[in-house]
N, C-alpha and C positions, 0 to 999 in steps of 0.2 A: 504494500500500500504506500500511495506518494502521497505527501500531504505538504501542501506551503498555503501563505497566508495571502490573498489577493484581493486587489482591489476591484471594485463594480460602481460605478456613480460618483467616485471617492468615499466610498465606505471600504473598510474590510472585512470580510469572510471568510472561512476556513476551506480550500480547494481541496478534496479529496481525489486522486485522478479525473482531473478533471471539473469535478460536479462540486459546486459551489453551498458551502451549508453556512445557515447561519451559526455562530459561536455561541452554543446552549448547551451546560450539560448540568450534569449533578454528581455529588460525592457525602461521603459521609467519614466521620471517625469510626464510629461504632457500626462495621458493618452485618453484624449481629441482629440490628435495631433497624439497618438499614431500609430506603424504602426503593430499594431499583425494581421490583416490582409494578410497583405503583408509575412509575414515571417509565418502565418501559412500555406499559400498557397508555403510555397518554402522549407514546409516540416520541419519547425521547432518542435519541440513538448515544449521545455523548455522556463518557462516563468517567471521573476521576478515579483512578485506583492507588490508595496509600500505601508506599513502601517504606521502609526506613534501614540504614543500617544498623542501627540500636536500637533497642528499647528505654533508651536514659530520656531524663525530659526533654521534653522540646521547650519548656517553658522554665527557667531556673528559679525564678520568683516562685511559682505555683507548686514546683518541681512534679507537676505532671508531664505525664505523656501516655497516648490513644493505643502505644501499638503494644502488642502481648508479644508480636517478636521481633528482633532485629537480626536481621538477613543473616550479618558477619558476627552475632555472638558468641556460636559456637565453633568445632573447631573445624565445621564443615557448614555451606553456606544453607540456609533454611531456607526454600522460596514457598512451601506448601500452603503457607497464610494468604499469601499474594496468588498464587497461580490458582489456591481454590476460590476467592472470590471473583477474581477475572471465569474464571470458568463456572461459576455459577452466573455471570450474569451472562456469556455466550449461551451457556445451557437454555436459556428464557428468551434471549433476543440474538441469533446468530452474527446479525449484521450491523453489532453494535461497534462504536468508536473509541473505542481504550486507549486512554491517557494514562499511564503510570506517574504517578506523582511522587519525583521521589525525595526522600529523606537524607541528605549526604552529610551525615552526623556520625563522628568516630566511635567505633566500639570501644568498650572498656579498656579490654588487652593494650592497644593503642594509647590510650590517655596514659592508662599505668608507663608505659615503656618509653613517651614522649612529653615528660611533665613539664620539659621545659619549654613545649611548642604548644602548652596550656595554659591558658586564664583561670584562677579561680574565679568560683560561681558562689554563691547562696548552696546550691547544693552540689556543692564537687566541682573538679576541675571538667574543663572540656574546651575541645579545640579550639586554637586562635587563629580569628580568619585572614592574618597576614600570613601563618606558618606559610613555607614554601614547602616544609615534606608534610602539611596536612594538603595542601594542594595536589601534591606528588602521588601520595598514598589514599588519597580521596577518589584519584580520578584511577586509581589502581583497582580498587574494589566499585568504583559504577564500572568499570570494563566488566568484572564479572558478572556484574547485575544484568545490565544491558546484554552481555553473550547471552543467557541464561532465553533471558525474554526475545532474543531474537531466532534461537534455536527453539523457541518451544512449539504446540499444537495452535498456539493461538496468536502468533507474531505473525502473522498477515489482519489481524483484524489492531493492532497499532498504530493510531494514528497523527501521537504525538507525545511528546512529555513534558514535564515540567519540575525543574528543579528547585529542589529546597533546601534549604540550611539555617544553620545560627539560631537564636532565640525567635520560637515558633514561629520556622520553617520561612523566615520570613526575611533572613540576611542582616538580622538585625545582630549585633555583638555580642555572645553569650554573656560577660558580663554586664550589660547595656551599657558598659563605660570605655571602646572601642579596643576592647583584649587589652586593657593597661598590664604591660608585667616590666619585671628587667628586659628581658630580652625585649621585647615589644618597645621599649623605648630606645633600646639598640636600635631596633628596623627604623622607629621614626628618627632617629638623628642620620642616619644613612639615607631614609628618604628625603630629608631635608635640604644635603648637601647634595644630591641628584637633581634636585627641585629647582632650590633656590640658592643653592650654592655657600651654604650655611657650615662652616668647620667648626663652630661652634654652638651649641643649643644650652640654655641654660635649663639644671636640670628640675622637672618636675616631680609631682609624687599625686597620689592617686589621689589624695586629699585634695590639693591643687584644681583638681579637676572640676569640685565640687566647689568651691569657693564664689563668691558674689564677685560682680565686677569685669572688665573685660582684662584679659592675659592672652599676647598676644602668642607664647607657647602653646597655651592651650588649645586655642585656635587652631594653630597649624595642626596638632595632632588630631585634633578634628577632622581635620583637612584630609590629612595621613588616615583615620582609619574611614572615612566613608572612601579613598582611593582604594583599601586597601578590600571593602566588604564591593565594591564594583569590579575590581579585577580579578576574584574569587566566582563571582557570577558570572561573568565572561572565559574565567579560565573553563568552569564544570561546565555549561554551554559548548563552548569550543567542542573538549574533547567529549563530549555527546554526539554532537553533530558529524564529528569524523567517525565513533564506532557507530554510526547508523547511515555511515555514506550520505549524508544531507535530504537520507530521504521523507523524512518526515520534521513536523516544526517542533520547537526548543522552546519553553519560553520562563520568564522566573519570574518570583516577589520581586521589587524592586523600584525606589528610585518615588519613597512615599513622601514627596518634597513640598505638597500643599496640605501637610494634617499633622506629621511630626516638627518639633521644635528643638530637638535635643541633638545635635553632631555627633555626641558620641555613640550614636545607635550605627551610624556607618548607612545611613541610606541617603546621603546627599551625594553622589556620584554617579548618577542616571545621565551627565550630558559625556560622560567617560565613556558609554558604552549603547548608547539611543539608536547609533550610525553601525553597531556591532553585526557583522553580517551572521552571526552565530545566532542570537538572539530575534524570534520571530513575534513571542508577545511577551507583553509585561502583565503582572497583575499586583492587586492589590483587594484589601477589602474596601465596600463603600463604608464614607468615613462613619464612624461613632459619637457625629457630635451631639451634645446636650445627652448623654448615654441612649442614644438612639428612641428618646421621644418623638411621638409624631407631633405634625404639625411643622417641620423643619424639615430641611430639606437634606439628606443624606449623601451629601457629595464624593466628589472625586479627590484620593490621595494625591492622585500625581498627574498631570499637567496632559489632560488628556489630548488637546490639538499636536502638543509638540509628536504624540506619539504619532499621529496621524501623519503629519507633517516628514516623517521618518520613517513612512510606511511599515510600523508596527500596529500590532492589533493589543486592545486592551482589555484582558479577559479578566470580567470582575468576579471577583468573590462575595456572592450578594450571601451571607450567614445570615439569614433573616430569620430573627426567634420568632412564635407566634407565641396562643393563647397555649398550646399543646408542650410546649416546651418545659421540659423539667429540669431539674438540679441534676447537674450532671454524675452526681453520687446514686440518684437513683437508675439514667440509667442504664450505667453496668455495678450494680449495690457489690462492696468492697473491694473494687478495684484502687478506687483514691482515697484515703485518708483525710488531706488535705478540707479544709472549708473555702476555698480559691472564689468558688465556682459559685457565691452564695445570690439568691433571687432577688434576697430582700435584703439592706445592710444595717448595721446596728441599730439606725434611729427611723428605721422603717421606710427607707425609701426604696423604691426598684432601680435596681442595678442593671448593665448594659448587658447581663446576663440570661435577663429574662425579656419575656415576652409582652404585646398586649393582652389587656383582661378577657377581651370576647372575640370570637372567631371571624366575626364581621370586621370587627378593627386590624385580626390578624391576614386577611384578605388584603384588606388595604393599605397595611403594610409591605406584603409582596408585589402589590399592585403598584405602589409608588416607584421601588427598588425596580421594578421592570420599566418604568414608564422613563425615568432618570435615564438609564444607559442605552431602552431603544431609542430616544432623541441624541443620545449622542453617539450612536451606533458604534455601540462599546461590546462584547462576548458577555455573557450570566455564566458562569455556574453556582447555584444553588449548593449551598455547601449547610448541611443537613448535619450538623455535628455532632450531636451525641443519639441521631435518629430518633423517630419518629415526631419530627415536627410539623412534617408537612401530612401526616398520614392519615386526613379528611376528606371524603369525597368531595366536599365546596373547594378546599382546597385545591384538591388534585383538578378541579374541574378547569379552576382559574389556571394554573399552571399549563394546564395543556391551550389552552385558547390562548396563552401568551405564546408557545410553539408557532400555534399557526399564523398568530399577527408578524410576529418575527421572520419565517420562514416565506410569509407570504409579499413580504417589504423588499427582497432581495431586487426586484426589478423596478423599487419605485424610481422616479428620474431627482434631479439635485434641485429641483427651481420650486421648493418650500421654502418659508421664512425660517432664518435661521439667528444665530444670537447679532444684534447690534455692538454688544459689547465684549473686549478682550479683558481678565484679569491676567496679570502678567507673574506668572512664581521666578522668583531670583533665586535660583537655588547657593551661589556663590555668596550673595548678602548673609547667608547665615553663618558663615563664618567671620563678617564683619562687626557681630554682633555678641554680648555676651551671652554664654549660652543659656538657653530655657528663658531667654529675659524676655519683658512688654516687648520688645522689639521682634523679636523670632515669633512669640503668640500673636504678632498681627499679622501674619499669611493666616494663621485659623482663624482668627476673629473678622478677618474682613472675610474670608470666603462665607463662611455661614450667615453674616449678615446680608449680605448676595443672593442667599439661598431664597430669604422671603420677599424680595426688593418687587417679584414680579416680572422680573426681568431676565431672560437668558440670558446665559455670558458662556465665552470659551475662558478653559485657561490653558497658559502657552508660557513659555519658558522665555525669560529675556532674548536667548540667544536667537531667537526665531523671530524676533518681532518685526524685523525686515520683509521676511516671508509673506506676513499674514496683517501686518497694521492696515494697509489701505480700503480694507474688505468691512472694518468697524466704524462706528461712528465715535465712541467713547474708549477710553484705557480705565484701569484700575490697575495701579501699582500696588506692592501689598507689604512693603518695608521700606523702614527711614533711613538705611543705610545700605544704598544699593551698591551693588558691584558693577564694574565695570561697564557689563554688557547692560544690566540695569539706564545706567545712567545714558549710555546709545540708544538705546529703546525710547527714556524721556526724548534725547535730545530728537530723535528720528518722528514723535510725536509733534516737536515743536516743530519742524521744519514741515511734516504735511498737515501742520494749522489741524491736527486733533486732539481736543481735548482729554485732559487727563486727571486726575486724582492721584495725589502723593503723600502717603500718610506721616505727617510728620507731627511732632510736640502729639498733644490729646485729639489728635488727627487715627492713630491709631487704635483709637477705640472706637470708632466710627459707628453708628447705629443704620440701619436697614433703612430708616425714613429720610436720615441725611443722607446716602448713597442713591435711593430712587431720586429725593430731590436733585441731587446735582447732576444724573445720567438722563432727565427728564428734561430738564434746564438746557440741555446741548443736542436734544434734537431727537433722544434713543426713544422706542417705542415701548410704552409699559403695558403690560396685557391685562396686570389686574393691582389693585393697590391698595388692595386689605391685608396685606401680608400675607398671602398665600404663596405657594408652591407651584410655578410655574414650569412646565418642563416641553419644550419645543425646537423640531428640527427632525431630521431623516422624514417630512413627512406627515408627521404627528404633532400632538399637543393635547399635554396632559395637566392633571391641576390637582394639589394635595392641599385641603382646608387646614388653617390652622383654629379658624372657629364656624359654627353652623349659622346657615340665612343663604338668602340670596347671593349667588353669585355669577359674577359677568367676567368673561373674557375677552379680550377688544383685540380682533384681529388686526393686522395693517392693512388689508384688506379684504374685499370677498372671496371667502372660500366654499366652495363643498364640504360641508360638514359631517363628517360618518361617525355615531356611535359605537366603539368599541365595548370596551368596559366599562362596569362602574356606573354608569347612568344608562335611560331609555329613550333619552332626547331624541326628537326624530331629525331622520335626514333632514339637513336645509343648507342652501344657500346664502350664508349671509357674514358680516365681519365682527358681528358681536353673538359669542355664544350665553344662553342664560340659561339658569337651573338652580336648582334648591340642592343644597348637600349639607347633609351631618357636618359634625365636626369631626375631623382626623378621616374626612373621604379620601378616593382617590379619584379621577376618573381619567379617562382616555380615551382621544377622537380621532381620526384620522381626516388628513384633510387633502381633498381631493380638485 
C-alpha cells in the first residue's frame, strides 16, 4: 500500500494509491474498552494502533502509562498485544487503514546501562532527547518494530505511522525542564559554540531554570533543547521513512507553538523541521482552554496555515470527553494507583478530565470539535482514551454523519468565505521573553479571546507572512517582544497599509470585545457579536452558543444555505442565517 498526503482545492487528504480519503480515524488507550466496532460499522476505515517500547510512563508527573506491554522489555521482542488488536480489527473490517502509532520510549535495560544519557524524572530516570546513542539505539529497535510489521499477514493493509516520544508521547522533555543534566549542559555549551560561537557559557543549574526574571542563558538553553526535541522528530521520521522505502506517510506531535508557554518543554522548533521532507503530518491535541468548557472555542496548538503553507496535513487529536466518560481508575479498576486522573478536584470543580453532564451537551461537544477542523480542513482522529466514551447510539449516529459530510466535501471548489483575519504565532519571540511570563501567556490569551470575537482568523507563523498577508484585511500579533521575523511581518504590514494589533504594556491582556472592536473598525467582516463561536471556510459554517436566545449569522453575502447538523433550518437562500439555540449548541451548515 502507497500512501502520501495531497493536495485537492488546496486542502489536504490522505492519497491511498491513488484514491483520495479524507483524514478521519479513531484510536483508543484501552483497547479492551475499545469501541472499533462501533465506528467500523459507521463506516470508518482509519485506525490508530498503540505500540510502545516500554511499558514505563508516558507521563512522569502522573507516572502512568496505557500499555501492559512494551515490545523490547523482555529478552525477546513481544509484538502479540499489537498484532492481536491490528488483527482483531482486520478480523471485523478487512479493508481497514492501520496506523501504528508508535511509542519510541527506552526500555528499562537501556536506562539502567545509559544513566548518563538520562534525565531524572518524578518517577525515575529516562531518556534525554538530545542523547545521540538514544537517537542511535532508538532508531535500532523501530528497525525491528517496523521489520516485524512489514513482514507480517497484515503489512499490506498499513497505511501510515506516526511517531511518538518524551513526556506523553508528545516530544515534550521527560523532565519538562529540556533533559537538564551535567552532560546535557555539556551538549548545550557545544551547541552554543556551533551556534553562536560562544567559548564560553556561564554556568547554570537546574534551579536557575526556575527562577523569575529574564536570563539570557537560560534562554538559549531553551533555545538548545526545543533544537534538540525537533531534530529527535526528524531524526525517528527520517529513519522511518527509509525502513519503509517512503512508501507510506510519517507524521509526529509537534511544534504546539500557539497553546504552550514554557521553552523548556522543547516544542518551539517546528520552523526547524515544517520544510522536513520526512515529515508528512503534524498533530496535536485541540487546545484545552478554560479546561475544555463549552461555550469557547477549542483551538489550534500550532499555527495551522503555516502547515498548509508547507504542504503538511494537520491531523488533530480531537480527545473529546463526553457525559459517558469515566475516571480513568474505573476503567481498567487496578491498573493505576495514582489519583492523576481525578473528575472533580478538591473544591468541586470539573476538571479537563471529564466530561459534559448530559449526552445532548456531549453531542455538541463532538459537534463543535468536528465543525472547528472541517472549516479548517485539518485530519480528526477521535482519540477515545480510556474507551467507551463514544459508545451511544446518538453518539455513534452523529459520528458517522460527520464521515459522510467530511468525505462528501472532498470535491467542494475554494470560492467560500474564508477568515479576513491573520493571527501571526512568533515562535522565536518566546525565547525573547522570560519564560512562562505575561509575555509568553499572551499567544494563549489572545488566541482564545479570538475564539469568541465572531470572527475567523488563520494563524500562521511570522516567517510566512510574506506568503499569505495580502489575502487578509486585518493582523493580530500575539507578543510584545517579537523576533526578528516578527518584527518583518509588522514592518511588511506597514508597507501594504494593513492594519495590525500589537500587544504591548496591558495590551496583552486584550478582551474579545476590544479585538472584535478594532478588526471591525478596519473593515473585517463579523458574523455574529454575542460572543459566540464562529467557525467558517472549506465551505461550511458553523456556530457554538456560549449562551441561549436568538441567534443570527451575517453572511458577507448571499449564500445557499444547507442544514447539516445540529438545527432543522430549512434550505434558503439568503446572507443572514436565524435560529433559536440552547446554550452550549452546536450547529452546522453548508453553504452552497
Amino acid at each position: 500500500m502507497n500512501s502520501v498526503v495531497e493536495y485537492k482545492n488546496g486542502r489536504p487528504y490522505i492519497s491511498i494509491d491513488g484514491n483520495l480519503h479524507y483524514p478521519l480515524a479513531y484510536t483508543t488507550y484501552f483497547e479492551e474498552r475499545g469501541e472499533f466496532s462501533d465506528f467500523i460499522k459507521s463506516d470508518y476505515k482509519m485506525f490508530f494502533v498503540n505500540v510502545s517500547f516500554t511499558d514505563l510512563p508516558i507521563n512522569n508527573v502522573s507516572a502512568f502509562s496505557p500499555f501492559k506491554t512494551g515490545v523490547f522489555e523482555k529478552s525477546e521482542p513481544d509484538y502479540k498485544e499489537f498484532d492481536g488488536v491490528v488483527g482483531g480489527i482486520l478480523a471485523e473490517c478487512p479493508d481497514a487503514l492501520i496506523f501504528p502509532r508508535i511509542n519510541i520510549a527506552m526500555p528499562r535495560k537501556w536506562i539502567a546501562d545509559n544513566t548518563d544519557e538520562c534525565v531524572l524524572t518524578s518517577s525515575g530516570m529516562r531518556e534525554a532527547l538530545w542523547s545521540k546513542r538514544f537517537l542511535d539505539d532508538g532508531a535500532k529497535l523501530l528497525e525491528k518494530l517496523v521489520s516485524h510489521i512489514r513482514s507480517s499477514d497484515y503489512s499490506n493493509r498499513i497505511a501510515g505511522y506516526q511517531v511518538c516520544g518524551g513526556t506523553t508521547q508528545e516530544w515534550m522533555h521527560h523532565d519538562m525542564a529540556g533533559s537538564f543534566s551535567e552532560k546535557g549542559f555539556q551538549q548545550f555549551c557545544k551547541w552554543m559554540k556551533e551556534k553562536y560561537g560562544k567559548t564560553h557559557v556561564p554556568v547554570i543549574t537546574k534551579d536557575d531554570l526556575f527562577k523569575p526574571g529574564f536570563n539570557e542563558t537560560v534562554s538559549r538553553y531553551g533555545e538548545f533543547c526545543c533544537e534538540a526535541a525537533a531534530a529527535a522528530v526528524e531524526h525517528f521520521c527520517k529513519t522511518l521513512k527509509s525502513l519503509i522505502n517512503n512508501e507510506q506517510i510519517v507524521g509526529a506531535f509537534y511544534g504546539y507553538n500557539a497553546f504552550v508557554n514554557d521553552t523548556l518543554l522543547g516544542l518551539f522548533g517546528l520552523r526547524h523541521i515544517i520544510d522536513s521532507p520526512y515529515i508528512d503530518f503534524f498533530s496535536s491535541p485541540c487546545c484545552y482552554d478554560c479546561n475544555r468548557n463549552l461555550g469557547v472555542d477549542w483551538g489550534d496548538m500550532i499555527a495551522e496555515k503555516s502547515l498548509k503553507l508547507h504542504n503538511k496535513l494537520y491531523f488533530v487529536e480531537c480527545d473529546i470527553r463526553t457525559s459517558l466518560t469515566k475516571r480513568m481508575q474505573e476503567s481498567r479498576p487496578g491498573w493505576y494507583t495514582g489519583d492523576y486522573f481525578k473528575l472533580v478536584d478538591d473544591e468541586g470543580n470539573k476538571t479537563v478530565w471529564s466530561g459534559p453532564d448530559t449526552l445532548e451537551l456531549s453531542v455538541s461537544a463532538i459537534r463543535k470539535a468536528f465543525a472547528h477542523q472541517l472549516t479548517k480542513s485539518s485530519g480528526i482522529w477521535w482519540f477515545d482514551m480510556w474507551g467507551g466514551w463514544y459508545h451511544n447510539e446518538k453518539i455513534m449516529l452523529e459520528l458517522s454523519e460527520m464521515r459522510n459530510i467530511a468525505e462528501n466535501s472532498i470535491d467542494n471548489a475554494d470560492a467560500y468565505p474564508s477568515a479576513d483575519t491573520v493571527v501571526f504565532i512568533d515562535e522565536k519571540a518566546y525565547f525573547n521573553n522570560p519564560r512562562c511570563s505575561d509575555c509568553c501567556n499572551s499567544v494563549n490569551n489572545i488566541r482564545v479571546a479570538m475564539g469568541n470575537t465572531g470572527i475567523p482568523f488563520d494563524l500562521c507563523m511570522t516567517e510566512d507572512a510574506k506568503k499569505v498577508i495580502g489575502k487578509y484585511k486585518a493582523a493580530i500579533f500575539t507578543t510584545p517582544l517579537p523576533s526578528d521575523s516578527g518584527k518583518e511581518a509588522m514592518s511588511l504590514c506597514e508597507k501594504m497599509n494593513i492594519p495590525y494589533f500589537f500587544p504591548e504594556g496591558e495590551k496583552i491582556f486584550i478582551s474579545t470585545d476590544e479585538l472584535r472592536e478594532f478588526l471591525v473598525s478596519k473593515g473585517v467582516h463579523c458574523y455574529n457579536s454575542k460572543n459566540n463561536v464562529i467557525y467558517c471556510g472549506n465551505g461550511f459554517i458553523g456556530i457554538h452558543t456560549s449562551a441561549e436566545g436568538e441567534v443570527e449569522i451575517k453572511l458577507p453575502e448571499k449564500y445557499k444555505v444547507k442544514a447539516l447538523l445540529g438545527t432543522s433550518v430549512e434550505e434558503q437562500s439568503t446572507d443572514v442565517i436565524s435560529l433559536y439555540m440552547k446554550k452550549h449548541d452546536t450547529a452546522l451548515f453548508e453553504l452552497l
